[in-house]
PDB file of N, CA, C and O in Angstrom, chain B, residues numbered from 101:
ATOM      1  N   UNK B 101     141.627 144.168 124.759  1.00  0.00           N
ATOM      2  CA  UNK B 101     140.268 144.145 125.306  1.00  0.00           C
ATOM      3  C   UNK B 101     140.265 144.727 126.722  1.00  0.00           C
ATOM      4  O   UNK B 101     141.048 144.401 127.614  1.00  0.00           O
ATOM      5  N   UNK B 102     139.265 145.649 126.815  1.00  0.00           N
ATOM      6  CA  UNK B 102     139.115 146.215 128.227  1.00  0.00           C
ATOM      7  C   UNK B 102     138.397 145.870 129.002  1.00  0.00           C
ATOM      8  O   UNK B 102     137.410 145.317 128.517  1.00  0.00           O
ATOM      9  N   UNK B 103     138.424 145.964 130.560  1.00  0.00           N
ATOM     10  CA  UNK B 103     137.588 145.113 131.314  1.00  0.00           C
ATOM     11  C   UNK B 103     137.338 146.272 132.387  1.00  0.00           C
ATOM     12  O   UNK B 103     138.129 147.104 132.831  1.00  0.00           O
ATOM     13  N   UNK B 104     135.855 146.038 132.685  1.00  0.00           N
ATOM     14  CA  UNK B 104     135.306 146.912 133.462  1.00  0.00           C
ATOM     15  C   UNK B 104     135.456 146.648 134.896  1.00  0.00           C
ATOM     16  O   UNK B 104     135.204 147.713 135.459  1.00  0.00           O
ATOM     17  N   UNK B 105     135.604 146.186 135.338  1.00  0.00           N
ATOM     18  CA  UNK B 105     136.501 145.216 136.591  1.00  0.00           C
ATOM     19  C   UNK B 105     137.343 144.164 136.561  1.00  0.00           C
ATOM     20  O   UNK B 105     137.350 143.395 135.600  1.00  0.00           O
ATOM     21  N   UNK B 106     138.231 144.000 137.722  1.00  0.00           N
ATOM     22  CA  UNK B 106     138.843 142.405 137.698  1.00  0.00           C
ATOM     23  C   UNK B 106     137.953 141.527 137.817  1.00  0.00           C
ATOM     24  O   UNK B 106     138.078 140.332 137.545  1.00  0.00           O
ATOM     25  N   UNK B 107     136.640 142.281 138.390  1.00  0.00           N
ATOM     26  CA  UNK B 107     135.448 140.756 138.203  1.00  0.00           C
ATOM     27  C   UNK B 107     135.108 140.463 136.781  1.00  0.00           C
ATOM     28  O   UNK B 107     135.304 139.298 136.433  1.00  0.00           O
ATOM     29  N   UNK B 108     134.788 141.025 136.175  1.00  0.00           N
ATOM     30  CA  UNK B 108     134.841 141.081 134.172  1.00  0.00           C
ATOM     31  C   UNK B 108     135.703 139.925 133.950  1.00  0.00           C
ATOM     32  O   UNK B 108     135.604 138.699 133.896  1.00  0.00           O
ATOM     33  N   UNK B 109     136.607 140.852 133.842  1.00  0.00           N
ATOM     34  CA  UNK B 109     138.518 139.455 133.475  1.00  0.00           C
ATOM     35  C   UNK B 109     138.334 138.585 133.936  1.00  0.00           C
ATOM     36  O   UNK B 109     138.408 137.683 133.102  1.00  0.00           O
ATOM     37  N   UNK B 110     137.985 138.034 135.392  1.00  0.00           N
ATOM     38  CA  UNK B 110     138.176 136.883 135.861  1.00  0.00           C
ATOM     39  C   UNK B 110     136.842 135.973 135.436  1.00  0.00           C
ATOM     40  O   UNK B 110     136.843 134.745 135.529  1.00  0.00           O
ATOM     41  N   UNK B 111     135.926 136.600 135.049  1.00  0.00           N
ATOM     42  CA  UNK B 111     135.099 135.953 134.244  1.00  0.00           C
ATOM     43  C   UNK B 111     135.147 135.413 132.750  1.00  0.00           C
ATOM     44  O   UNK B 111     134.623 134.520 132.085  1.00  0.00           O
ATOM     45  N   UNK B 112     135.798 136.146 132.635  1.00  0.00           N
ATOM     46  CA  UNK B 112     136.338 136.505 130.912  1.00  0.00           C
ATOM     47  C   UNK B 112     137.363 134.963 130.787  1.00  0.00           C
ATOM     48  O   UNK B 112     137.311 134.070 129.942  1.00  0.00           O
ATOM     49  N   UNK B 113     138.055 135.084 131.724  1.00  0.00           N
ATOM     50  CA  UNK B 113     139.123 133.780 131.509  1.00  0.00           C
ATOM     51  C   UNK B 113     138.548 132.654 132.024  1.00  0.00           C
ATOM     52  O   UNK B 113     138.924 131.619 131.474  1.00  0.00           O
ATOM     53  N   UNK B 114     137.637 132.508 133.038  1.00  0.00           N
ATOM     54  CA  UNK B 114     136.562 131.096 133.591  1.00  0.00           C
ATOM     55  C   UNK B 114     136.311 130.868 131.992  1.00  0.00           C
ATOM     56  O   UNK B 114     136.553 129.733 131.583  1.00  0.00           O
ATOM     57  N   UNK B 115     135.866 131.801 131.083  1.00  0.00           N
ATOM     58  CA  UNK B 115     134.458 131.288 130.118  1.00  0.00           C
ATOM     59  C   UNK B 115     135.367 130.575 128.975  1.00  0.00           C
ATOM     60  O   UNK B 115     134.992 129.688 128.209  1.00  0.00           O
ATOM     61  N   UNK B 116     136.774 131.231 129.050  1.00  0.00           N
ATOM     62  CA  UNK B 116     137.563 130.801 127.934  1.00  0.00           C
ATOM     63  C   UNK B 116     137.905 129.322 128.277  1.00  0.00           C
ATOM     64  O   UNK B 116     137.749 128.523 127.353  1.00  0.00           O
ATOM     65  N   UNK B 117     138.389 128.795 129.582  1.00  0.00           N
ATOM     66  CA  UNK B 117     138.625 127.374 129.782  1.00  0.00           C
ATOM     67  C   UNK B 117     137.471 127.141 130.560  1.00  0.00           C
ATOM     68  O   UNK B 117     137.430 127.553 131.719  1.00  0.00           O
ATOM     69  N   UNK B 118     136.446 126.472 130.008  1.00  0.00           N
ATOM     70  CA  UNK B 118     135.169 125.629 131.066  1.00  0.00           C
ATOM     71  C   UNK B 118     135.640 124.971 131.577  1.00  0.00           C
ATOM     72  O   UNK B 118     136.789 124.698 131.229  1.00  0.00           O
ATOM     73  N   UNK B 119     134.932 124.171 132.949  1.00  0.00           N
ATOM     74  CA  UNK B 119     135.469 123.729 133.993  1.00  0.00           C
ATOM     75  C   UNK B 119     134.397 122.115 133.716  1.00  0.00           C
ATOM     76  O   UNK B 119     133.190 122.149 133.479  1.00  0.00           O
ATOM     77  N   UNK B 120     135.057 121.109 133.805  1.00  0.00           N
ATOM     78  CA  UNK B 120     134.411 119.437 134.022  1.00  0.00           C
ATOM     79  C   UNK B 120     134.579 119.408 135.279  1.00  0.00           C
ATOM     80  O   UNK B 120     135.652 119.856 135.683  1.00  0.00           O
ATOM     81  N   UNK B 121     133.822 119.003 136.056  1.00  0.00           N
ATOM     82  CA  UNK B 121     133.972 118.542 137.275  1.00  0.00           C
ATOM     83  C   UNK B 121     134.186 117.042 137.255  1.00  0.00           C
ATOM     84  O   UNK B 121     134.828 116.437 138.114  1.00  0.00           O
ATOM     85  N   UNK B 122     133.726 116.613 136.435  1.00  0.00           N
ATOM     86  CA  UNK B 122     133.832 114.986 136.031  1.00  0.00           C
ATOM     87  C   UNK B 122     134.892 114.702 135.874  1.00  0.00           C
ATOM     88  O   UNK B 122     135.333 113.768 136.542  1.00  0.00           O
ATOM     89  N   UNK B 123     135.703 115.349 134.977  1.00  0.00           N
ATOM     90  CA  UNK B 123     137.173 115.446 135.054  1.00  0.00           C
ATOM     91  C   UNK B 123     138.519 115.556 135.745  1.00  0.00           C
ATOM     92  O   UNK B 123     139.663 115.166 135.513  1.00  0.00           O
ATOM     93  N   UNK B 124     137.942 116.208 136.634  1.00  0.00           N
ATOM     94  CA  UNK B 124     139.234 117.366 137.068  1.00  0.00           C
ATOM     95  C   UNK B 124     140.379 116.311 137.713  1.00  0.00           C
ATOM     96  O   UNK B 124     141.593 116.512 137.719  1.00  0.00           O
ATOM     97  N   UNK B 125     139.713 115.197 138.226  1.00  0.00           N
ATOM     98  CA  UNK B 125     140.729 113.785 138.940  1.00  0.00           C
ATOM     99  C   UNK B 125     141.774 113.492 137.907  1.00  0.00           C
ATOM    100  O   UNK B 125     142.936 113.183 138.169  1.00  0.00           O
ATOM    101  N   UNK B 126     141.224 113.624 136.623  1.00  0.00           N
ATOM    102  CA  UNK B 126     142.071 112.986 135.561  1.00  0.00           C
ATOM    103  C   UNK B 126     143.072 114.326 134.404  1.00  0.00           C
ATOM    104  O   UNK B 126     143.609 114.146 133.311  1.00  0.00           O
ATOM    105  N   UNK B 127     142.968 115.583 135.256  1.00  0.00           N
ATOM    106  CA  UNK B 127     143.485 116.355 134.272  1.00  0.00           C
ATOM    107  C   UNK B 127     144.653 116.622 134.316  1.00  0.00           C
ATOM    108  O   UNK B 127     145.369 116.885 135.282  1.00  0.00           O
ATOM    109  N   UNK B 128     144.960 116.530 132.792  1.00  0.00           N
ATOM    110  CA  UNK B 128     146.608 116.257 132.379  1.00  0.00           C
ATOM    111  C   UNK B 128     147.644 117.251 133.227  1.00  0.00           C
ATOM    112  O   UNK B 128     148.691 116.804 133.697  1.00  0.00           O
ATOM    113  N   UNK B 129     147.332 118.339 133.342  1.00  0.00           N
ATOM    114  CA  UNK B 129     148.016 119.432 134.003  1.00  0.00           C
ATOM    115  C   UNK B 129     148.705 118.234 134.720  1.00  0.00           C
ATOM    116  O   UNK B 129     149.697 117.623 134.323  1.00  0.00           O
ATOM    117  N   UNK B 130     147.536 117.885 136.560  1.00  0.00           N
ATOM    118  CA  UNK B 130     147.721 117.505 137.471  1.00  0.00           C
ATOM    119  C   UNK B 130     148.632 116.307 137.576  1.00  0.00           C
ATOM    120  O   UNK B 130     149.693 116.181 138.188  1.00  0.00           O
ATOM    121  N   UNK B 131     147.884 115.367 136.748  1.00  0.00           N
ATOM    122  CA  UNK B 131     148.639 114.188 136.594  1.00  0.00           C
ATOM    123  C   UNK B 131     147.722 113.203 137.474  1.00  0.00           C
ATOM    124  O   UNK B 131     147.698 111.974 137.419  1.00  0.00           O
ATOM    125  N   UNK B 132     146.726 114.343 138.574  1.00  0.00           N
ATOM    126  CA  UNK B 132     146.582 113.137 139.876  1.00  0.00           C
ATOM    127  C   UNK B 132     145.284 112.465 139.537  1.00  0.00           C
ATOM    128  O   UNK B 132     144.362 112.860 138.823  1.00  0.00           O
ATOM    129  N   UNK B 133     145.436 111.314 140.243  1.00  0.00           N
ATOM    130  CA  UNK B 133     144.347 110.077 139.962  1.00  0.00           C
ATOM    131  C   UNK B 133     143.638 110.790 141.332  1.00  0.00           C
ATOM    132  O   UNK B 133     144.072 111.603 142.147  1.00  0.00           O
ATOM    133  N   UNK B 134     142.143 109.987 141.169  1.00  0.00           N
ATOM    134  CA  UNK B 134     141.680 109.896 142.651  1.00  0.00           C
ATOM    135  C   UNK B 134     142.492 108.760 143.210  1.00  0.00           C
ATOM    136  O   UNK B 134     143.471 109.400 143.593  1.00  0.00           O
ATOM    137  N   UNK B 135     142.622 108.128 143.365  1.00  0.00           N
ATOM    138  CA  UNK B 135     143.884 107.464 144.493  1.00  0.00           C
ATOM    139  C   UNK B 135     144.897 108.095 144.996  1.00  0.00           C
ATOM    140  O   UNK B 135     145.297 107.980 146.155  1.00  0.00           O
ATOM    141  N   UNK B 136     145.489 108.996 143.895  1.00  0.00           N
ATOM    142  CA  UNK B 136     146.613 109.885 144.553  1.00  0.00           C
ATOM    143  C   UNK B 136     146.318 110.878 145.254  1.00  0.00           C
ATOM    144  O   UNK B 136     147.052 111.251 146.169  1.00  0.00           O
ATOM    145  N   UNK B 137     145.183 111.479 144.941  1.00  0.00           N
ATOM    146  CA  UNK B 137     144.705 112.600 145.874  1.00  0.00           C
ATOM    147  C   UNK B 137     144.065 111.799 146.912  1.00  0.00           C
ATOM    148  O   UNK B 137     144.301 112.509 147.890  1.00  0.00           O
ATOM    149  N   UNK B 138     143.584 111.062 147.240  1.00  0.00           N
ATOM    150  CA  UNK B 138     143.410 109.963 148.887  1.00  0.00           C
ATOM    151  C   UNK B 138     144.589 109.834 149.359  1.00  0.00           C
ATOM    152  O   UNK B 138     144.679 109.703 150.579  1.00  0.00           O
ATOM    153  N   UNK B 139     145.517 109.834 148.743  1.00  0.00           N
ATOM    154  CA  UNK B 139     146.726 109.189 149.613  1.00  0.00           C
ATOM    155  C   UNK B 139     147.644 110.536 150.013  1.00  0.00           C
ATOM    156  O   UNK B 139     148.277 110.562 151.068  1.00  0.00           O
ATOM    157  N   UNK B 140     147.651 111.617 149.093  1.00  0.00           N
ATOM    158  CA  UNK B 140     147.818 113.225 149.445  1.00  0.00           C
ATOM    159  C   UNK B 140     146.689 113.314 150.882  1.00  0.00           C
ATOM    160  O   UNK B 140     147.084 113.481 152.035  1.00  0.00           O
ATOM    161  N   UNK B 141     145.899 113.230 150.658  1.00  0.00           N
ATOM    162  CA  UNK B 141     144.786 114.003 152.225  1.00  0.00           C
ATOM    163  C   UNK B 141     145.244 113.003 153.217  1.00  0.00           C
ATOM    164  O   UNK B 141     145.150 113.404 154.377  1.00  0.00           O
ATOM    165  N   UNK B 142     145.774 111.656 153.049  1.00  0.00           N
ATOM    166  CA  UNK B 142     145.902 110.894 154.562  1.00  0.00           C
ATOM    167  C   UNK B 142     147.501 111.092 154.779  1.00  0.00           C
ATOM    168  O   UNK B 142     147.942 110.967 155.922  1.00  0.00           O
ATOM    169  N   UNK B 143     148.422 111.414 153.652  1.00  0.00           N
ATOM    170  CA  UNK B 143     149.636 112.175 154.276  1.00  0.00           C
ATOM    171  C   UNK B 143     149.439 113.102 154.960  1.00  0.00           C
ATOM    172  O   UNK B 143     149.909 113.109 156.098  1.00  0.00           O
ATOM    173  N   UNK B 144     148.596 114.293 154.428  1.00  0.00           N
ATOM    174  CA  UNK B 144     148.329 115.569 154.949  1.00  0.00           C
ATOM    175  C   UNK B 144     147.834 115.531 156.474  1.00  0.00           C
ATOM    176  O   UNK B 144     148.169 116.472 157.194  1.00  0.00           O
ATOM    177  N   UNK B 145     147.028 114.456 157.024  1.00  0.00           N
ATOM    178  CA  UNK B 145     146.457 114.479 157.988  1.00  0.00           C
ATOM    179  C   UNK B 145     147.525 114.076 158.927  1.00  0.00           C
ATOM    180  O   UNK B 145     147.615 114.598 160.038  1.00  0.00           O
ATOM    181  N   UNK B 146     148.546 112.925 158.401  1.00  0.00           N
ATOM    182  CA  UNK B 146     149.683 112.215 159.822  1.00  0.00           C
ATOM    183  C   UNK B 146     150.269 113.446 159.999  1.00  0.00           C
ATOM    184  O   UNK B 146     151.145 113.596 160.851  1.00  0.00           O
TER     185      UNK B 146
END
């Protein structure tokens, strides 16, 4: 499949995996909870 820009493609692959925002705390990839990502940003900050 050909793409008339990298803006095309990079659209092309957004549409293939939709995005939950509701989700994204809990996605398997990540692993991370919202607790773990709170406790990532107040490491990040000391």
């Amino acid at each position: 499949m050909e793409y008339k820009s990298e803006k095309d493609r990079e659209n092309n692959n957004k549409s293939k995996s939709p995005k939950h925002p509701n989700r994204i705390t809990t996605d398997p990839k990540t692993k991370m909870t919202l607790e773990n990502i709170k406790e990532e940003i107040k490491k990040s900050r000391t």
